[in-house]
Backbone bond lengths (Angstrom), bond angles and torsions (degrees), N, CA, C in turn:
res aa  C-N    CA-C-N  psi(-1)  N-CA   C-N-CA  omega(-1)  CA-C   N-CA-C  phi
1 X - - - 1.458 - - 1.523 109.82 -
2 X 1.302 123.33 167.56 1.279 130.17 -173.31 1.625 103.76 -144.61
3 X 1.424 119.40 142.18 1.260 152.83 172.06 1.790 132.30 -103.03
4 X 1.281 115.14 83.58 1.302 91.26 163.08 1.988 121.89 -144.79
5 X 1.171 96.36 143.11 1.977 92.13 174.22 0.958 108.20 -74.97
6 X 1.580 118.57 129.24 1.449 121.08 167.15 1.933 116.36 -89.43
7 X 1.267 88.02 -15.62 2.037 97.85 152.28 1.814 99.72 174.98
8 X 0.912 95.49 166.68 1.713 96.29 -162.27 2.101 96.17 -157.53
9 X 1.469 93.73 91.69 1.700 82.69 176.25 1.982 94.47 171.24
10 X 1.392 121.79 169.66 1.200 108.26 -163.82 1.252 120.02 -69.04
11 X 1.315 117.01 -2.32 1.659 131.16 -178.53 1.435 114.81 -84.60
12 X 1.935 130.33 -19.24 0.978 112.08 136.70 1.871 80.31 177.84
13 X 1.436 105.18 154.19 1.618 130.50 -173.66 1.612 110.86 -95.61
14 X 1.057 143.53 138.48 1.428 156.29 153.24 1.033 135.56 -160.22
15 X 1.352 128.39 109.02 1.265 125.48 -162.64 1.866 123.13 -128.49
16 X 1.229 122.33 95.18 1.529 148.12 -142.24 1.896 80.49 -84.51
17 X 1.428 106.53 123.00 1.375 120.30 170.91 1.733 119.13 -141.77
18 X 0.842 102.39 111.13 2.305 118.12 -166.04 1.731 87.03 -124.77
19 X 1.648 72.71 139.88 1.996 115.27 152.37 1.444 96.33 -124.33
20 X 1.366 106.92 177.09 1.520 113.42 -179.44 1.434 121.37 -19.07
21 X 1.600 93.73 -67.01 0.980 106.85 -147.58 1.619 105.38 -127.76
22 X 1.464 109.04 25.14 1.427 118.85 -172.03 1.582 122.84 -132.58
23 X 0.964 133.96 134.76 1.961 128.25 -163.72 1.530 102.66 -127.03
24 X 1.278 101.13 141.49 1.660 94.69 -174.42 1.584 91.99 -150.62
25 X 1.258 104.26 156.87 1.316 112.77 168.36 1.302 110.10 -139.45
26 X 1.458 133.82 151.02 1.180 157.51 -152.84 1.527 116.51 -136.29
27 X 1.573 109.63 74.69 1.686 105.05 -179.34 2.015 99.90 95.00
28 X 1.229 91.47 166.53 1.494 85.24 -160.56 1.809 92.27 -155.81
29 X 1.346 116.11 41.07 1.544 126.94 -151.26 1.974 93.99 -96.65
30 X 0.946 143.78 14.71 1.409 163.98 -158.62 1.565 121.80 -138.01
31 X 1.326 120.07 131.68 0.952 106.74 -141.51 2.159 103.00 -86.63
32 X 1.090 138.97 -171.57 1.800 110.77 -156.78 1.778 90.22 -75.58
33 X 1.308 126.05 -33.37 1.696 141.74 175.01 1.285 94.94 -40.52
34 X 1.491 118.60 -72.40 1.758 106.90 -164.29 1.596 85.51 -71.41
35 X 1.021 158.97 -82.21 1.320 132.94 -124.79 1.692 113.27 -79.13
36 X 1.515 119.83 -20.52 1.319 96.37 154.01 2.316 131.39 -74.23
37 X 1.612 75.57 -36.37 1.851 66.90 159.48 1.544 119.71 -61.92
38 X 1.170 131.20 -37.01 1.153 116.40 162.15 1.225 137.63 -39.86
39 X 1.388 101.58 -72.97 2.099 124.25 174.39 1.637 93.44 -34.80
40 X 1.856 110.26 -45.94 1.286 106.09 -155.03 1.699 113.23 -66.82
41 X 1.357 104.63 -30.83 1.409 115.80 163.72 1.335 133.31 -35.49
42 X 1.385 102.60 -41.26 1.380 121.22 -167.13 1.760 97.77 -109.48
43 X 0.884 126.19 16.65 1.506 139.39 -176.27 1.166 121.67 60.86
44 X 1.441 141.56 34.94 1.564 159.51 -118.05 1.524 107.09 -141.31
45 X 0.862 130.88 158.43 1.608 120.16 -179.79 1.532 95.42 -137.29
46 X 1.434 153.34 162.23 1.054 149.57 146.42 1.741 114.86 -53.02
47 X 1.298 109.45 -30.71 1.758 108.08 149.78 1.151 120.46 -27.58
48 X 1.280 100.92 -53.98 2.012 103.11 -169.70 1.559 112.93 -65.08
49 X 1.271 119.28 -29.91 1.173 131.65 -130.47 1.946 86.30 -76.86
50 X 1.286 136.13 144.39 1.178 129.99 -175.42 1.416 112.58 -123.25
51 X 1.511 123.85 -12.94 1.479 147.66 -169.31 1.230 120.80 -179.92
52 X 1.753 99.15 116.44 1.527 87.97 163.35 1.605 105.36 -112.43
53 X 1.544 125.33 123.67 1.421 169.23 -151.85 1.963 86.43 -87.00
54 X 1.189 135.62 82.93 1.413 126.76 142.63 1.477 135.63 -54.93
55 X 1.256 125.99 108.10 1.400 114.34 161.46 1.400 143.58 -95.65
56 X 1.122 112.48 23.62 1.286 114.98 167.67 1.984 98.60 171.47
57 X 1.264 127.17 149.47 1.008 133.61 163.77 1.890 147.31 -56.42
58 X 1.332 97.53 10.16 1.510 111.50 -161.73 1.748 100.69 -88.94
59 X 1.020 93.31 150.56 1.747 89.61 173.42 1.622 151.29 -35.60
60 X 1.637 82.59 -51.14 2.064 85.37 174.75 1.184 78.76 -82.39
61 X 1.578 174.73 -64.98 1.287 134.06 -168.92 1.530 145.90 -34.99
62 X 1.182 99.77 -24.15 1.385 109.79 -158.08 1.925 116.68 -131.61
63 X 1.349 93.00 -24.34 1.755 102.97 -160.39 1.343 109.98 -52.12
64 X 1.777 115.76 -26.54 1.975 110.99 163.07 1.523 122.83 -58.56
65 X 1.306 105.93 -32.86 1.294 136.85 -160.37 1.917 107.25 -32.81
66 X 1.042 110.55 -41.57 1.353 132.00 174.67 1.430 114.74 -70.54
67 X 1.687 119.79 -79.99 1.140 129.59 168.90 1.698 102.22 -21.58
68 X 1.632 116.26 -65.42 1.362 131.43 -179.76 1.563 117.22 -30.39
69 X 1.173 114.27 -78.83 1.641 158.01 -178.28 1.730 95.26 -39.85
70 X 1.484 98.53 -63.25 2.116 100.93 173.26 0.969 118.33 -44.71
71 X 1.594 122.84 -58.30 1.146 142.69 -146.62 1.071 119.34 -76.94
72 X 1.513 105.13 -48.35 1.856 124.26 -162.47 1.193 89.36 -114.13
73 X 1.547 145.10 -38.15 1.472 130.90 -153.13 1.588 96.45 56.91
74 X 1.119 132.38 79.98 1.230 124.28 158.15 2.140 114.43 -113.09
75 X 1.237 112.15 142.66 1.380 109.80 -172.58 1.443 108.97 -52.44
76 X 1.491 127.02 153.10 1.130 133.56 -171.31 1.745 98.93 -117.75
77 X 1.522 122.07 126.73 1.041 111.06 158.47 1.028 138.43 -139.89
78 X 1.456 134.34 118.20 1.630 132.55 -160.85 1.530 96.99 -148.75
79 X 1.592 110.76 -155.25 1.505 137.53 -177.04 1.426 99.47 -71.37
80 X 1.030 135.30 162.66 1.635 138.18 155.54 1.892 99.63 -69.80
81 X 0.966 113.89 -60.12 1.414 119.09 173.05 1.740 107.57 -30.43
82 X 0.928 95.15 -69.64 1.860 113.89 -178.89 1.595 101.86 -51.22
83 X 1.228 126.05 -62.20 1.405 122.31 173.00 1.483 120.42 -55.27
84 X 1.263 126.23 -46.28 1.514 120.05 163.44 1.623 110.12 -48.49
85 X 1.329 114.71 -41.55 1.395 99.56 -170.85 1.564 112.73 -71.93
86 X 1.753 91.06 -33.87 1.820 80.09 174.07 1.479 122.65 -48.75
87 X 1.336 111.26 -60.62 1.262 124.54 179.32 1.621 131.69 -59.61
88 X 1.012 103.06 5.42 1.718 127.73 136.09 1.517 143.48 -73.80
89 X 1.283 97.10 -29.83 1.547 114.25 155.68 1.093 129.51 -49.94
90 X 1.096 123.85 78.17 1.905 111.68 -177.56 1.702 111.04 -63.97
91 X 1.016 118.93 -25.64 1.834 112.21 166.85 1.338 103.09 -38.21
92 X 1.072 136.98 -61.14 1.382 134.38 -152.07 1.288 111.61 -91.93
93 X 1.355 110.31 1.15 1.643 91.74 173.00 1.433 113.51 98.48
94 X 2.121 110.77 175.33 0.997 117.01 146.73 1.445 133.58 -54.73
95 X 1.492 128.44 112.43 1.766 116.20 -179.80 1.664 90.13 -125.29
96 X 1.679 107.35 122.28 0.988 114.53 168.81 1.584 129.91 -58.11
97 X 1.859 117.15 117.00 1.260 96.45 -173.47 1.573 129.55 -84.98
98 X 1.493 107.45 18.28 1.536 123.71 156.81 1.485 110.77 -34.74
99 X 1.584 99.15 -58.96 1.733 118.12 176.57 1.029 124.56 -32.31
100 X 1.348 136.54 -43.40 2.050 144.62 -136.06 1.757 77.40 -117.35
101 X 1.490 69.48 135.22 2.049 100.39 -173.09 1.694 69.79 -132.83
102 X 1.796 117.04 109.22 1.687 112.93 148.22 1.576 108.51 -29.41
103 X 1.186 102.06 176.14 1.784 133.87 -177.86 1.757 97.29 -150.82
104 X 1.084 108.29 110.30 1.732 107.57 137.75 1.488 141.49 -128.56
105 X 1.566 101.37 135.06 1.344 104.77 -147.41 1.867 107.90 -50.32
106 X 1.201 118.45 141.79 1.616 103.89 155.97 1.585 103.36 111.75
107 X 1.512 113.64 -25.59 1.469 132.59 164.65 1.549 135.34 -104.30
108 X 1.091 101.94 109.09 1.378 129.00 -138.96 2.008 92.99 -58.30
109 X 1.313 145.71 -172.25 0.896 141.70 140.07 2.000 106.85 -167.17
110 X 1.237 108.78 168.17 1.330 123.78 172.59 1.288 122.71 -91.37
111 X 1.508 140.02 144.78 1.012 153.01 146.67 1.628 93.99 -119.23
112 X 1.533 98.65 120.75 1.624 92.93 173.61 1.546 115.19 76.83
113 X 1.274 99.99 -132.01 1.446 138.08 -171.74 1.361 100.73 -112.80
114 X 1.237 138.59 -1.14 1.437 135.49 -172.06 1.388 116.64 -132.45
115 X 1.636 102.38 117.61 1.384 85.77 170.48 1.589 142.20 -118.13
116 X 0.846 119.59 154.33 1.753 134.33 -142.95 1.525 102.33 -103.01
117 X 1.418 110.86 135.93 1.571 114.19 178.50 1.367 88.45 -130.86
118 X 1.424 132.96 179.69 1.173 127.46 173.27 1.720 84.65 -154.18
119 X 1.232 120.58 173.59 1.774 130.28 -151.51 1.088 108.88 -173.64
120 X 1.334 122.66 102.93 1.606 125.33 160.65 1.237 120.30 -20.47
121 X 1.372 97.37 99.89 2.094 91.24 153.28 1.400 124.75 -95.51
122 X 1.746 100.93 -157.79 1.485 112.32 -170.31 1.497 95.38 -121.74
123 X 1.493 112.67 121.29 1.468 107.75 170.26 1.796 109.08 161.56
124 X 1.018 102.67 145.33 1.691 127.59 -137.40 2.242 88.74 -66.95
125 X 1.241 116.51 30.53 1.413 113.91 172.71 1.204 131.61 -114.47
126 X 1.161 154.16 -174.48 1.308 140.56 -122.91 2.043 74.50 -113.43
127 X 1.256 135.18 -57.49 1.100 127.43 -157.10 1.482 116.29 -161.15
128 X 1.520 103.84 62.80 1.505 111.08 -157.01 1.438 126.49 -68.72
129 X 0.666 163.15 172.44 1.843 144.94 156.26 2.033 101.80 -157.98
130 X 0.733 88.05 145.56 1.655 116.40 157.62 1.740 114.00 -70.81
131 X 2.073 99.01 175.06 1.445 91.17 171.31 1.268 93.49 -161.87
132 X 1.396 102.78 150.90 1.415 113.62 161.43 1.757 120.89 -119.25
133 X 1.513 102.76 169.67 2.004 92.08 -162.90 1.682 95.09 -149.97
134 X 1.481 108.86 111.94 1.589 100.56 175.83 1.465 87.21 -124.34
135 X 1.827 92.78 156.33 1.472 105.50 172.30 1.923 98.07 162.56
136 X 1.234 99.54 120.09 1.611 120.67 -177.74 1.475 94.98 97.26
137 X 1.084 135.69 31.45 1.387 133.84 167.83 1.585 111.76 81.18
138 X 1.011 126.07 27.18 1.626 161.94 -167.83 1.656 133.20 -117.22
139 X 1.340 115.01 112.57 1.058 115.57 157.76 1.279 151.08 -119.48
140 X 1.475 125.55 112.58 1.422 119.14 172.61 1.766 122.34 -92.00
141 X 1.398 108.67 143.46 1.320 115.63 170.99 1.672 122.60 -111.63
142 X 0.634 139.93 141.10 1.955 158.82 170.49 1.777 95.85 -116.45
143 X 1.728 89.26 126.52 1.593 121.29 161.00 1.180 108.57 -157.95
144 X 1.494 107.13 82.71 1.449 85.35 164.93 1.757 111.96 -132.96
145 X 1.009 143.09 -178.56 1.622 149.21 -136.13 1.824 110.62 12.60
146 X 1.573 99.78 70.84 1.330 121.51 167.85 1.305 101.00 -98.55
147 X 1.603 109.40 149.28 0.684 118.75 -171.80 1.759 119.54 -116.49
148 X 1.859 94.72 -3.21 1.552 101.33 -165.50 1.751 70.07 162.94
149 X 1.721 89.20 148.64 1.665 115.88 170.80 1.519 109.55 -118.88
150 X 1.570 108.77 146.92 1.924 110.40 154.17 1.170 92.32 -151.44
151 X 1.829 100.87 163.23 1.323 129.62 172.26 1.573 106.04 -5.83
152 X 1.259 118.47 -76.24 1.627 129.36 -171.53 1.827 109.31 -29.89
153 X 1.423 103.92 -69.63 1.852 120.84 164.72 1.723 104.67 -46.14
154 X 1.112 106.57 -59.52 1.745 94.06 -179.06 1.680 119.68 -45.11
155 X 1.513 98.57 -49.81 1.696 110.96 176.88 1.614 110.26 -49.50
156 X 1.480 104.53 -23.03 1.674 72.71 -171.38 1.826 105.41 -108.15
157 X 1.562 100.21 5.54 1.536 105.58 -179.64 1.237 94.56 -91.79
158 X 1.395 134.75 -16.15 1.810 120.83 -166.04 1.450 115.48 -54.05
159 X 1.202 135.89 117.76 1.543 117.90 145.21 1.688 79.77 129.71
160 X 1.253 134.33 28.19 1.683 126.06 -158.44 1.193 97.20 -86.20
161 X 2.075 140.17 124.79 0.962 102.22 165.75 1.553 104.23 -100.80
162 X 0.971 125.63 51.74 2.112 140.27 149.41 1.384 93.57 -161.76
163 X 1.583 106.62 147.97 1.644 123.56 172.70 0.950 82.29 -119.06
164 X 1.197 134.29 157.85 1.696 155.95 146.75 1.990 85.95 -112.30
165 X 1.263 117.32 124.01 1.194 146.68 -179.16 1.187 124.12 -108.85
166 X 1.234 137.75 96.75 1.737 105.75 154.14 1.591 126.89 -38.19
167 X 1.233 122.37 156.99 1.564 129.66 166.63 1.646 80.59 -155.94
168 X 1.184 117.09 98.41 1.973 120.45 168.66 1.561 100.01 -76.16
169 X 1.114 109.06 -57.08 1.838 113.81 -141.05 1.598 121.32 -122.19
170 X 0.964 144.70 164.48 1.478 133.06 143.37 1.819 87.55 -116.85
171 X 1.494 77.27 135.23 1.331 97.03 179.10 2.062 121.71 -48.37
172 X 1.326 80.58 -55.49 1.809 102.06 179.21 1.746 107.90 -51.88
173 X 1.253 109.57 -41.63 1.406 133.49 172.06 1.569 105.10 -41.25
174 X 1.473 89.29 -65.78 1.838 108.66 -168.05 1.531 111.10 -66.12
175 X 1.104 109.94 -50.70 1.949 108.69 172.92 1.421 127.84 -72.69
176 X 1.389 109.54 -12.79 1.697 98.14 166.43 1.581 102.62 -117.01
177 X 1.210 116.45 1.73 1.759 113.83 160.09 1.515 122.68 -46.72
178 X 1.237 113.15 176.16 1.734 132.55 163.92 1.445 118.51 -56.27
179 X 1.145 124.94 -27.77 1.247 111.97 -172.55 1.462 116.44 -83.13
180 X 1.379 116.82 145.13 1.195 124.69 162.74 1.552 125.62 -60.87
181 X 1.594 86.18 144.02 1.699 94.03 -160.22 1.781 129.56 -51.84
182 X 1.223 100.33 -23.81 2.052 116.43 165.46 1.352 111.55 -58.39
183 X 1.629 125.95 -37.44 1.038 136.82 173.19 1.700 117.50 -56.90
184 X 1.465 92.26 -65.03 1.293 102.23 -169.98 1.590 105.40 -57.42
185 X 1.495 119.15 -33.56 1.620 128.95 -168.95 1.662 94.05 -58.56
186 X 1.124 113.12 -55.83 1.781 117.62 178.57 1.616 97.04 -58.32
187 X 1.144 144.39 -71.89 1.327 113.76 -151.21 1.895 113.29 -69.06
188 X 1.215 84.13 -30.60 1.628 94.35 164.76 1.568 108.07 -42.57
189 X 1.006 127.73 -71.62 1.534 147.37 -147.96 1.382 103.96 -60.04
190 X 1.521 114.68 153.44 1.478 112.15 -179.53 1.935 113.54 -76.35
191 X 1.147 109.70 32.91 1.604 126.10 -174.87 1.444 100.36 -119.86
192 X 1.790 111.36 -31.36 1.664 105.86 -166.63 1.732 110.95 -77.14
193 X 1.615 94.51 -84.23 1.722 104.78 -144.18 1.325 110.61 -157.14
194 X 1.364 128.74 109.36 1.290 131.61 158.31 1.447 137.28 -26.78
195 X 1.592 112.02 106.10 1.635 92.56 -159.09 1.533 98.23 -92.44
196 X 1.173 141.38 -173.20 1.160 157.54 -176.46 1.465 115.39 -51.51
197 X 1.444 102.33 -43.93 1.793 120.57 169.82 1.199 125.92 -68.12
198 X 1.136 111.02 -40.30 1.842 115.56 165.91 1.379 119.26 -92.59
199 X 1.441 106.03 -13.88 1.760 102.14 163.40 1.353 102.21 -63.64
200 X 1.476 110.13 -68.64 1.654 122.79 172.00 1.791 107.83 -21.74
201 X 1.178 119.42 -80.94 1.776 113.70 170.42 1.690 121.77 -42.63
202 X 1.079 118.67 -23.70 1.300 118.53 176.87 1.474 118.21 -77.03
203 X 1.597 105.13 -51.17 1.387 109.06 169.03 1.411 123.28 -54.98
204 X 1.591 115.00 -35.34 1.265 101.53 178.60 1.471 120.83 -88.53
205 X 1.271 118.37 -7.96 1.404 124.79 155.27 1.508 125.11 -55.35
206 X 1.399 114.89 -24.01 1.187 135.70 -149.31 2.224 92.78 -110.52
207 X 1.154 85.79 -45.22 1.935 95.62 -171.87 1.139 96.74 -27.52
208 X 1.853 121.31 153.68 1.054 127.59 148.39 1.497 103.63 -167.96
209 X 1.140 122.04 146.28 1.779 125.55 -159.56 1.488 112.53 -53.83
210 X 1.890 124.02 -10.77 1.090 133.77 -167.89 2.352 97.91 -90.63
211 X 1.196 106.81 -14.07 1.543 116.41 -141.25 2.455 77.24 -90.06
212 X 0.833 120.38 114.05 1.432 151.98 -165.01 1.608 99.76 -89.77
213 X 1.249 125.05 -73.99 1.287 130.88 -170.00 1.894 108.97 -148.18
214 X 1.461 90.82 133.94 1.572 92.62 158.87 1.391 109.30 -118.25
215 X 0.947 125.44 142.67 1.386 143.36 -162.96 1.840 93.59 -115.79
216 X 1.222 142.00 131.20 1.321 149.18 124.59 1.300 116.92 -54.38
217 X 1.246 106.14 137.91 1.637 117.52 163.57 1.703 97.07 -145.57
218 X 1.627 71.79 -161.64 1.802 109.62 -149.87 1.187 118.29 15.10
219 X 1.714 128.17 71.16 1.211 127.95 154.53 1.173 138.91 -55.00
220 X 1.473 138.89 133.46 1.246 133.17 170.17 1.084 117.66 -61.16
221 X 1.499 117.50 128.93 1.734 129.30 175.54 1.974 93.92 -50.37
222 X 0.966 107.16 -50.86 1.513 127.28 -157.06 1.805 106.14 -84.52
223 X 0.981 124.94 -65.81 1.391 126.05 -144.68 1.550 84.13 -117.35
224 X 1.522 136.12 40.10 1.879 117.59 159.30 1.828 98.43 -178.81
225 X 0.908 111.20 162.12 1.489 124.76 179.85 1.346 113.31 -123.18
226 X 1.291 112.01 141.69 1.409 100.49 168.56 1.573 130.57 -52.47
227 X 1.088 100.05 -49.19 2.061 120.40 160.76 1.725 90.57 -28.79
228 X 1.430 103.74 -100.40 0.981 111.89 172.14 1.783 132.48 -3.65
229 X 0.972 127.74 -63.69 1.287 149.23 -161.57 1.738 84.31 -68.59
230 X 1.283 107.02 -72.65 1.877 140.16 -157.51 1.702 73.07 -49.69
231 X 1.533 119.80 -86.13 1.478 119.21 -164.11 1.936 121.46 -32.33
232 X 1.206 102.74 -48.76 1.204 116.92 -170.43 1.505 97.75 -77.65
233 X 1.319 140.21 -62.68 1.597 113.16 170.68 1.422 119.44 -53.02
234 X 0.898 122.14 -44.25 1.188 127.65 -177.90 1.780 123.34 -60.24
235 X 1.051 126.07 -32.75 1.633 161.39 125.02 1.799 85.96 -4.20
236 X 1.412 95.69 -96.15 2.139 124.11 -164.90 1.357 92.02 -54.32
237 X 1.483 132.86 -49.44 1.102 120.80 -166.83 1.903 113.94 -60.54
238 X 1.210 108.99 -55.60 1.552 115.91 178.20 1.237 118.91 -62.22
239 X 1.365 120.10 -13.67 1.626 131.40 -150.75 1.616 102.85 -105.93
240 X 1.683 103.28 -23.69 1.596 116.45 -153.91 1.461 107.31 -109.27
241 X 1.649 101.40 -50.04 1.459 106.22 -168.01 1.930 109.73 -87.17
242 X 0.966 117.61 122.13 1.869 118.20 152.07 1.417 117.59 -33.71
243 X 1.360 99.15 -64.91 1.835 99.63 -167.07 1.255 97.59 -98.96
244 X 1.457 156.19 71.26 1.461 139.79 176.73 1.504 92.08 -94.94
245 X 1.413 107.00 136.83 1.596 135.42 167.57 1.359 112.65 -47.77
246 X 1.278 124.99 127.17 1.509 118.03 176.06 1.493 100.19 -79.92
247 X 1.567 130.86 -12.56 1.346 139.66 -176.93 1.374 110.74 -75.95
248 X 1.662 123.10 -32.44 1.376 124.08 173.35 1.426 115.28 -30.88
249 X 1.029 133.62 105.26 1.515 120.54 150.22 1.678 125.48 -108.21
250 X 1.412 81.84 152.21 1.952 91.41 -155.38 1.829 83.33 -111.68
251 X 1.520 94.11 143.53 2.021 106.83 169.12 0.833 87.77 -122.35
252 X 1.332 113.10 -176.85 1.395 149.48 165.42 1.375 111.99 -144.26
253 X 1.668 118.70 95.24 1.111 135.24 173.84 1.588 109.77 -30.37
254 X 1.447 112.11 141.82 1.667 102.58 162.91 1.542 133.67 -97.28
255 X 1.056 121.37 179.15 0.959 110.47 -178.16 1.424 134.17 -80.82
256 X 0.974 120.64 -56.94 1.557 134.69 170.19 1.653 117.78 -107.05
257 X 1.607 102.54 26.21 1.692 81.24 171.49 1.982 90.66 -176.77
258 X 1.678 110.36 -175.03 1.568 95.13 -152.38 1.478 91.39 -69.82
259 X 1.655 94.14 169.92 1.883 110.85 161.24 1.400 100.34 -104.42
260 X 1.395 103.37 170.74 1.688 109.63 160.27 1.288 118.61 -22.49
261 X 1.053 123.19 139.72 1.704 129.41 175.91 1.473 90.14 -104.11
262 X 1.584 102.76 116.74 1.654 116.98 169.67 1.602 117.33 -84.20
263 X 1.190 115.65 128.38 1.469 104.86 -179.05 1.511 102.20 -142.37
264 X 1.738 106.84 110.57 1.155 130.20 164.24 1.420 121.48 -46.66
């Protein structure tokens, strides 16, 4: 399988996921321009593309989503909840509801050769969920605009060999920053955003000698650095675990354009 962000941050989400013979996309937060320069990067055509997988309804998720959907007719798949809300959006246009294939969390399904679970998260949207994707004896996981983890979220990240993670914030960052204090109370809150410290505890809850790469995402332009982010897992990780892999490698997704293309 293969992994890559085509940008990952509040300015817009996309996340390019292949098996042989299978194309997936993850969020559609880019506008249809960046995400074919992207695909095109990676040698991909929006042809290939067989699903794009929504997780939650908020803007940099979704705002291509339309442009996309016209153009290509490609299947749409999320919550029923999540799709009504899209389709309330007048930004985006006509999106045919031929498109929307439901999602329910906890039931496994195929695109392709791969199959797709999706998992309740934590986060301030109408019906958010996560995803996971095995296929060639492989696993990738996606969490990102969490807001807080339990047991339930761990179960479906166990055994990941790539996490794609949130790391939003450093905390210290976030409380003497610009934003006004209502703001900051939401990303704080178990509805907002993973700060760097509880990404850090999650991952190492999560470690296991099979786990290849964690990738960070959705950084704040404002309240975290990439440095930052990289130091502070990286910090918990050496500090926490006994056996940590000298093979682990940690990214830090970018912001507005692709990361490493991971290939399992």
């Amino acid at each position: 399988m293969r992994i890559c962000s085509l940008a990952s941050g509040s300015s817009g989400n996309c996340i390019y996921i292949s098996s042989k013979d299978t194309h997936i996309l993850i969020d559609a937060g880019l506008s249809g321009k960046k995400v074919r320069e992207g695909l095109s990067f990676l040698g991909v055509t929006m042809d290939q593309i067989q699903a794009i997988l929504i997780t939650h309804e908020h803007s940099d998720h979704i705002k291509g989503l339309g442009v996309l959907s016209r153009k290509h007719h490609i299947p749409i798949h999320t919550k029923s909840n999540t799709f009504e809300a899209i389709m309330n959006k007048s930004s985006l246009g006509v999106i045919n509801p031929m498109l929307f294939t439901p999602v329910v969390e906890d039931e496994p399904f195929f695109v392709g050769d791969i199959q797709v679970t999706a998992f309740k998260s934590f986060h301030d949207a109408v019906d958010p969920i996560g995803y996971t994707f095995i296929s060639e004896g492989k696993k990738i996981s996606v969490a990102t605009d969490l807001g807080t983890y339990n047991d339930y979220i761990k179960s479906h990240l166990a055994n990941s060999n790539v996490l794609f993670i949130e790391a939003n914030h450093d905390i210290r960052m976030l409380e003497v920053g610009p934003y006004p204090f209502f703001l900051k109370q939401r990303i704080l809150s178990d509805l907002g955003h993973l700060s760097n410290d509880r990404s850090a505890q999650l991952i190492c809850e999560l470690y296991h000698q099979g786990m290849s790469h964690v990738v960070l995402g959705h950084l704040s332009e404002e309240n975290n650095m990439p440095d930052v982010a990289y130091a502070s897992i990286e910090y918990e990780l050496k500090n926490s675990l006994k056996h940590l892999s000298e093979n682990l490698r940690i990214i830090v997704a970018n912001r507005c354009s692709n990361s490493e293309l991971i290939c399992l």
